[in-house]
C-alpha positions in Angstrom: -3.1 -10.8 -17.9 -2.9 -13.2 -15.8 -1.4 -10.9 -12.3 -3.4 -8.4 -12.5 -6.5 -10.9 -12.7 -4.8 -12.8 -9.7 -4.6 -9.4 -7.9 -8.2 -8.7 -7.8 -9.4 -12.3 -7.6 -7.0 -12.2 -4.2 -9.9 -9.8 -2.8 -12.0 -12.2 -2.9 -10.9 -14.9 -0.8 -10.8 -14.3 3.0 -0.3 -12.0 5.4 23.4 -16.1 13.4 24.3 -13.8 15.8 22.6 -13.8 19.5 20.3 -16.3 19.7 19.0 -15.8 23.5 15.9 -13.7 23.1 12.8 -15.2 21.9 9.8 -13.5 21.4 6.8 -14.7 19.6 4.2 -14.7 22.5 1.6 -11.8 22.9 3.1 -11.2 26.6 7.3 -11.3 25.3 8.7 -8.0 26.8 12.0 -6.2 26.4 15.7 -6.8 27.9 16.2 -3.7 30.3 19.3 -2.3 28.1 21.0 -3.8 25.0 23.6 -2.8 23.3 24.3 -3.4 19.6 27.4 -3.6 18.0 29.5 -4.2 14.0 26.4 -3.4 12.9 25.8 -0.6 9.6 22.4 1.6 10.3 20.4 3.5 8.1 20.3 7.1 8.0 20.1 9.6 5.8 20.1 7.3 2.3 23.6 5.3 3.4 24.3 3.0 5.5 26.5 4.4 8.7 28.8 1.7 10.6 28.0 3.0 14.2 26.7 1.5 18.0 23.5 1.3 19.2 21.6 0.9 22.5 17.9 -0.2 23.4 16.3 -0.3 26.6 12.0 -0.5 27.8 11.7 -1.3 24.1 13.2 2.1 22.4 16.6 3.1 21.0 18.5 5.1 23.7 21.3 7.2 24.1 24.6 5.6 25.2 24.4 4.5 28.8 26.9 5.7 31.1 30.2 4.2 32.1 30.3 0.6 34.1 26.6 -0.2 33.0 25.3 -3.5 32.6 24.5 -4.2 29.1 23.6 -7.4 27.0 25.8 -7.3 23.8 24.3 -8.3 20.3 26.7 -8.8 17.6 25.3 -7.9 14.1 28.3 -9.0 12.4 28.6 -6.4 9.9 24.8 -6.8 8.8 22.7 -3.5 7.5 20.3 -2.1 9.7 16.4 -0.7 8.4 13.4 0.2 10.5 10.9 -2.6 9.6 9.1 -2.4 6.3 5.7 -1.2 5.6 2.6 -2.9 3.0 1.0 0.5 2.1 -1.5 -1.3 0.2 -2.9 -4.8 1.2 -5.8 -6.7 1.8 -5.3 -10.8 2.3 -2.8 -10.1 5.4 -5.7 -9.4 6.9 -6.5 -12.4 9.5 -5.0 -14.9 7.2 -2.6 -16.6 8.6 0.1 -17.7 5.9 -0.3 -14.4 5.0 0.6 -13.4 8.0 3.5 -15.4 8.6 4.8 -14.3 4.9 4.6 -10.5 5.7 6.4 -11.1 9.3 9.7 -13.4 7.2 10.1 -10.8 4.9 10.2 -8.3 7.3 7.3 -6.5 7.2 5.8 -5.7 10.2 2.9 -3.0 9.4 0.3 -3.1 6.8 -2.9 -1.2 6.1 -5.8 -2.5 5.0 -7.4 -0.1 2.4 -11.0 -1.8 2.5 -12.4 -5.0 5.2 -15.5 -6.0 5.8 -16.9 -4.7 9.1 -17.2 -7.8 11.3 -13.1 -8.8 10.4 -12.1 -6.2 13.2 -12.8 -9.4 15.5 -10.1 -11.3 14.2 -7.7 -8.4 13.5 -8.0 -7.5 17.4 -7.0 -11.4 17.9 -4.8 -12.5 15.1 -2.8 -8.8 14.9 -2.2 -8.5 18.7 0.2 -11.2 18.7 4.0 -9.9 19.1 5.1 -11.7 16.4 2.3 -10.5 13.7 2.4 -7.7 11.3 0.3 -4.8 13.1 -2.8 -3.3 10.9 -4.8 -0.3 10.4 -7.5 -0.7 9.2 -10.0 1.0 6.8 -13.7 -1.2 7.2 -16.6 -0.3 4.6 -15.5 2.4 2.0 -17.8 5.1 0.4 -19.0 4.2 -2.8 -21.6 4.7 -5.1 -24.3 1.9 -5.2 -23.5 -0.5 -7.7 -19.8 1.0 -8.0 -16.2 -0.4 -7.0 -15.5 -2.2 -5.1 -19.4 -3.6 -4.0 -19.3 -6.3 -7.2 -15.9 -7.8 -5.2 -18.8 -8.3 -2.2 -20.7 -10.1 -4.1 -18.5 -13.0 -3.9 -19.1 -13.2 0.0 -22.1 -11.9 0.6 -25.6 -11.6 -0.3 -26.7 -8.5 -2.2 -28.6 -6.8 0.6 -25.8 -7.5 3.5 -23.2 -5.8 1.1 -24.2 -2.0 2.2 -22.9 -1.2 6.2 -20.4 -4.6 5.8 -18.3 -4.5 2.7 -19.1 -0.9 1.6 -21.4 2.2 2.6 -23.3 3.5 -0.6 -23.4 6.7 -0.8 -25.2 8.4 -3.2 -26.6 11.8 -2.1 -25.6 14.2 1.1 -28.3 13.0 3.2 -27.2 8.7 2.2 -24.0 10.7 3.7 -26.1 12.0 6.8 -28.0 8.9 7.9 -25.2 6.1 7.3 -22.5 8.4 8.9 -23.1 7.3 12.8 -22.5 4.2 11.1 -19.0 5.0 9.6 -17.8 6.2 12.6 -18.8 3.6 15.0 -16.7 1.2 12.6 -13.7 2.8 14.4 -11.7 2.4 11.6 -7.6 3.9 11.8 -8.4 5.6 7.6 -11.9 6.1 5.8 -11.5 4.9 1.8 -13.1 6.2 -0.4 -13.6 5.2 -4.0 -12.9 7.8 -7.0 -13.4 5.8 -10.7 -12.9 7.9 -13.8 -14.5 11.1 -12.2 -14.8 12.9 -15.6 -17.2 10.7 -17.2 -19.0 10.0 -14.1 -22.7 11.0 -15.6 -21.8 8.8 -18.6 -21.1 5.5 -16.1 -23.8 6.7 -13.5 -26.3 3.2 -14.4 -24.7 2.2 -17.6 -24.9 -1.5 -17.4 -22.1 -1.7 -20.3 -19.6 -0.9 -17.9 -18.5 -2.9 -15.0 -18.9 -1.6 -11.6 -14.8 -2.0 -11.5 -14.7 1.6 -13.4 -17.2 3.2 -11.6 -17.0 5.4 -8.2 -18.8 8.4 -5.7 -19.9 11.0 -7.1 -17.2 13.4 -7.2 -19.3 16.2 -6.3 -19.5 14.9 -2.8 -16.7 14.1 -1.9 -15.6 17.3 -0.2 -18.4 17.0 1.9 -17.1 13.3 3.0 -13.5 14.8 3.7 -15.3 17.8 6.2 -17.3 14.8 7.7 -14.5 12.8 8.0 -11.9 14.9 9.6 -14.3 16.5 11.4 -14.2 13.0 13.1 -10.4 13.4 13.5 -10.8 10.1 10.2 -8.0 10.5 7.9 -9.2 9.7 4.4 -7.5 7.6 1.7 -8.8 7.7 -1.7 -8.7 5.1 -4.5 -8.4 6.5 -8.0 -7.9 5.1 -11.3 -7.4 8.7 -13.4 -5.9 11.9 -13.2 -8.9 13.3 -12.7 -9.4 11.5 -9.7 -6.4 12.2 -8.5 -7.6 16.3 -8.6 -10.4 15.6 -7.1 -9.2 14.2 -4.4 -6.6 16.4 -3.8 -9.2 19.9 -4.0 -11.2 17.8 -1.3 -8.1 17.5 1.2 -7.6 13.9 1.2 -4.8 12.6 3.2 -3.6 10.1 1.2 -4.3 8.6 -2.4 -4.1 4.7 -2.5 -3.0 4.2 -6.2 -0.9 5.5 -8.8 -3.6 7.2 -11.5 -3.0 4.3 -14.6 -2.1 1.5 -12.8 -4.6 -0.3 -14.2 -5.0 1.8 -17.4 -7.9 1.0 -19.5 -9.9 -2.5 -19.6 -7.2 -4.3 -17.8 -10.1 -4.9 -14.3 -11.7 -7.1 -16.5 -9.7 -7.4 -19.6 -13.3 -6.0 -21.7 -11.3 -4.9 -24.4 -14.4 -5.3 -26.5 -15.7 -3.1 -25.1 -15.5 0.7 -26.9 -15.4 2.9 -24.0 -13.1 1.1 -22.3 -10.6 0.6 -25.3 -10.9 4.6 -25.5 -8.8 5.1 -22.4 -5.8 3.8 -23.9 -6.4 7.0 -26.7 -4.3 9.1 -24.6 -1.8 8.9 -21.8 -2.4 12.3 -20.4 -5.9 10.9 -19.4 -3.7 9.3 -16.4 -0.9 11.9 -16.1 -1.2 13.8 -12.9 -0.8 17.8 -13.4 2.1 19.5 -11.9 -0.3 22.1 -10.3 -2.1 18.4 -8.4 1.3 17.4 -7.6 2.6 20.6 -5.8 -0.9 20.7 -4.0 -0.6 17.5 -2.8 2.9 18.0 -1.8 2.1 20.9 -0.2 -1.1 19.4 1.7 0.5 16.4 3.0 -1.2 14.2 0.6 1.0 10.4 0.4 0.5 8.6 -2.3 1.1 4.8 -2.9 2.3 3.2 -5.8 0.4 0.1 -6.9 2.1 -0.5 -10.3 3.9 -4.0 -9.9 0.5 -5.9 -10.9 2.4 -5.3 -14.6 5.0 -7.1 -13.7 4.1 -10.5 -16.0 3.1 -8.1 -19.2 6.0 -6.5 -19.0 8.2 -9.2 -18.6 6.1 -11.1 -21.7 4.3 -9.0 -24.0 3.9 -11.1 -26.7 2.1 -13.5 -24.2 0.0 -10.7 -23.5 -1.2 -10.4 -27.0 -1.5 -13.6 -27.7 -4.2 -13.5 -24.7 -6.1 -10.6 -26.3 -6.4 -12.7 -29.6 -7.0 -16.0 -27.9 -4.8 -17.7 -30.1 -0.6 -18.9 -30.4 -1.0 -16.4 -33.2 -1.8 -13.4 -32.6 -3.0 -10.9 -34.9 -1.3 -7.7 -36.0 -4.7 -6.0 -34.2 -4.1 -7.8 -31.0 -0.5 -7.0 -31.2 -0.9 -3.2 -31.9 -3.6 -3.0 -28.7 -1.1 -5.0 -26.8 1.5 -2.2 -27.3 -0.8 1.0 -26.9 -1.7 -1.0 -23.3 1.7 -0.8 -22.4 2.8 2.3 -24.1 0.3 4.3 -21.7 1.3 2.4 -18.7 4.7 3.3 -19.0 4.1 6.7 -20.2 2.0 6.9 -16.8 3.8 5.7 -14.5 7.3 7.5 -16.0 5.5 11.1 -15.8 3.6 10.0 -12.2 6.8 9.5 -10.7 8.4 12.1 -11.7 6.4 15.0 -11.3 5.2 13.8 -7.9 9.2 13.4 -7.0 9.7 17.0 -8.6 7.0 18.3 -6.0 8.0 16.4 -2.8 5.0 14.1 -2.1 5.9 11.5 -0.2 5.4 8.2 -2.2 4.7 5.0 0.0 5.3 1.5 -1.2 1.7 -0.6 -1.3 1.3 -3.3 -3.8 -2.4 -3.9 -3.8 -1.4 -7.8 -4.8 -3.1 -10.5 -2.5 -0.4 -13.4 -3.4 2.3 -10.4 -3.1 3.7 -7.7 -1.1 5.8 -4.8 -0.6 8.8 -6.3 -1.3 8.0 -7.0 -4.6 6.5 -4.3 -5.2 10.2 -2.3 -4.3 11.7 -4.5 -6.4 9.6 -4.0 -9.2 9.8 -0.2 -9.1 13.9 -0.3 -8.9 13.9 -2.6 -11.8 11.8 -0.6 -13.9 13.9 2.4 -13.0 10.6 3.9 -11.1 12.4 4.9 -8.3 15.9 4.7 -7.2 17.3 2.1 -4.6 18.0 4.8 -1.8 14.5 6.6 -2.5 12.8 3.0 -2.8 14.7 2.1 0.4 13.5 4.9 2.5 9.9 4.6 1.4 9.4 0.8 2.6 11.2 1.5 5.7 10.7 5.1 6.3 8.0 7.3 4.9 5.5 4.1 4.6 5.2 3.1 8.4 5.3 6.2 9.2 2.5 7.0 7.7 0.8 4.1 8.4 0.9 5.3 12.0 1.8 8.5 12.3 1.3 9.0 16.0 4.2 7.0 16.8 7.9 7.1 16.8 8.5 4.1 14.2 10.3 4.2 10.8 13.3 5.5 12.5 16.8 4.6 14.8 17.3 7.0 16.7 17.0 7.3 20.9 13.5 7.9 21.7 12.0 5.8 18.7 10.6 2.5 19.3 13.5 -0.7 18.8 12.0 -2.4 15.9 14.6 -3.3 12.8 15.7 -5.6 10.7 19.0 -6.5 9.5 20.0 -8.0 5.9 22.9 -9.4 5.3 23.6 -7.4 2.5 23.7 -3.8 1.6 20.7 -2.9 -0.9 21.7 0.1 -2.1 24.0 -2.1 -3.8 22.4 -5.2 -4.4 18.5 -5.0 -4.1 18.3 -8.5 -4.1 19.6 -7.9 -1.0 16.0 -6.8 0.9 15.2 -10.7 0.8 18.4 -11.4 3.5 17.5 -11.0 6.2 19.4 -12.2 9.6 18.1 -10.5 12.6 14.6 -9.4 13.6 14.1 -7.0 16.6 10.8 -5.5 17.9 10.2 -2.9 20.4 14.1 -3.8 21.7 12.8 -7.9 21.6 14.1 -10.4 19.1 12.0 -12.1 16.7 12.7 -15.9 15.9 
């Protein structure tokens, strides 16, 4: 399995037409008025051949008569609002990273867990004009030895992992004491880490488990939601079952930052030894998100991100897969069956996740949770495997994900008023998906990007 091990070992390491405008300096600033022309824009799931006009680094309304304009030909290209990385975490002050996340178009991310003293860098390796722009969540809520504090240990020593990786909270008054903490992080989201709620007394100190399944106390987290938008902190919750996901939607989190069965069963640490782990693949529904969660969340303004291209490599080779459970070029009829009822409750998952949350009107954002990839692949992924459509896919990355990212500002959109950031492929991907990878022209805030 070996994407899904790359995806969590990622954690561990610490993102032809007018040619006259560069902008890659922290101090570039916008043309007073531009006007673009041939060029096809985004609106309303097509793609509309039409003029538009930027000036003080937002799209305007059509200048009058005689003015003095600078002309940009598109040359028949298709105009998005810059892409979105719902999910990340190795963008984050690294610079190849960051240079990867800014080619492909991608000019916001959020970080769904940093350590604490990273907000140094971020404020000088983010502010750049030509960098993808963060927000940040530092130092989720957990339970002491739960996810994600074993990921610290990698960095850290065990005593410095509380207050810089993660907070441990165990009881309302850990919640009390640590929380001047939590806020003077100054963090844009709080995370908070949900792990196979319903069994949560059974994994509370069972050392047979790894602390990759284990999470808060879900009894508490309502009172972390109060505390935290009582701090005007929006709150984004990591789950791994369905159960999970109803917990965090009865506590009025704003977002949930995976897909329940993503990561179905032993697949964190490929323990398919081990007996309680293996009984997660029993039954599908154990990841299948009620219709009654969906239509709360859809009707509290709850996002939630997708996560699922880390089974991109088993799909693509199960056999493979098997023959890694069995550890041999042969594998048995054992390691074959296990290998199917993995991906048999993936599928059936993800199929019923995405559709009953489409049904109900959430709002899915695109995150891939994948340190070597991104968003991109992660829309790919999701169009291939017939997850989402290419207009609903579309909108997502360049819509609904920056959007929410940063919802005080007018981003994710063309239209006067909005800021001037888009990109422009040279083909239409509604048609050709392959077509998200080609792109041409780079504008942000009304100001090329070379």
């Amino acid at each position: 399995m070996t994407t899904m091990r790359c995806l969590f070992a990622a954690l561990i390491v610490l993102i032809g037409c007018d040619q006259s405008l560069p902008a890659t300096g922290k101090d570039a600033l916008p043309v007073a008025q531009t006007h673009f022309v041939n060029g096809f824009w985004f609106e309303a799931g097509r793609f509309i051949e039409r003029d538009m006009y930027a000036g003080s680094g937002v799209f305007t309304e059509p200048p009058a008569s005689g003015s003095s304009l600078h002309v940009v030909d598109l040359n028949g290209a298709y105009v998005v609002p810059p892409f979105a990385e719902a999910h990340h975490h190795m963008v984050l002050c690294e610079p190849g990273r960051i240079e990867q996340f800014i080619e492909a178009g991608i000019f916001y991310a959020q970080i769904l867990n940093a350590r604490v003293t990273q907000k140094s860098c971020e404020e000088e390796m983010h502010s750049d004009f030509g960098a993808p722009e963060i927000a940040n969540a530092y130092a989720g809520l957990t339970a002491s030895d739960a996810h994600p504090s074993q990921i610290g240990e990698y960095f850290l020593s065990p005593e410095a992992i509380d207050g810089e990786w993660v907070h441990y909270i165990d009881s309302l008054s850990d919640l009390e004491e640590k929380w001047p903490a939590i806020e003077a992080m100054d963090g844009d989201i709080l995370k908070i880490f949900l792990s196979y709620s319903e069994d949560f007394e059974f994994l509370q100190g069972n050392t047979d488990v790894s602390s990759w399944y284990k999470g808060l106390n879900p009894a508490l987290v309502p009172a972390v939601v109060e505390k935290a938008h009582s701090s005007g902190l929006r709150v984004s919750a990591h789950v791994m079952s369905a159960q999970d996901f109803h917990v965090a939607v009865s506590a009025g989190v704003d977002q949930i930052a995976h897909m329940p069965g993503f990561a179905p069963g032993p697949s964190l640490t490929m323990a398919f030894d081990n007996p309680w782990l293996l009984s997660l693949l029993d039954d599908a529904a154990r990841y299948q998100i009620s219709r009654e969660d969906a239509e709360s969340a859809a009707q509290s303004g709850i996002d939630v991100v997708t996560t699922l291209s880390g089974m991109d490599e088993i799909l693509a080779d199960p056999d493979g897969f098997a023959r890694q459970l069995n550890g041999s070029e042969a594998p048995s009829i054992a390691a074959a069956e296990t290998a199917q009822r993995f991906i048999s409750v993936w599928q059936a998952a993800a199929r019923h996740n995405m559709e009953v949350l489409k049904d109900s009107g959430v709002t899915i954002l695109i995150g891939s949770d994948r340190g070597e990839f991104n968003s991109i692949d992660e829309y790919l992924f999701l169009i291939d495997q017939g997850l989402m459509t290419a207009s609903d896919a579309l909108y997502s990355l360049s819509v609904a994900t920056p959007k929410a990212i940063f919802p005080d500002r007018r981003i994710g959109e063309l239209t006067p008023g909005a800021e001037a950031s888009f990109v422009a492929l040279n083909g239409n991907p509604l048609i050709d998906m392959s077509a998200i990878r080609s792109l041409d022209i780079m504008y942000k805030k009304g100001q090329r990007i070379e």
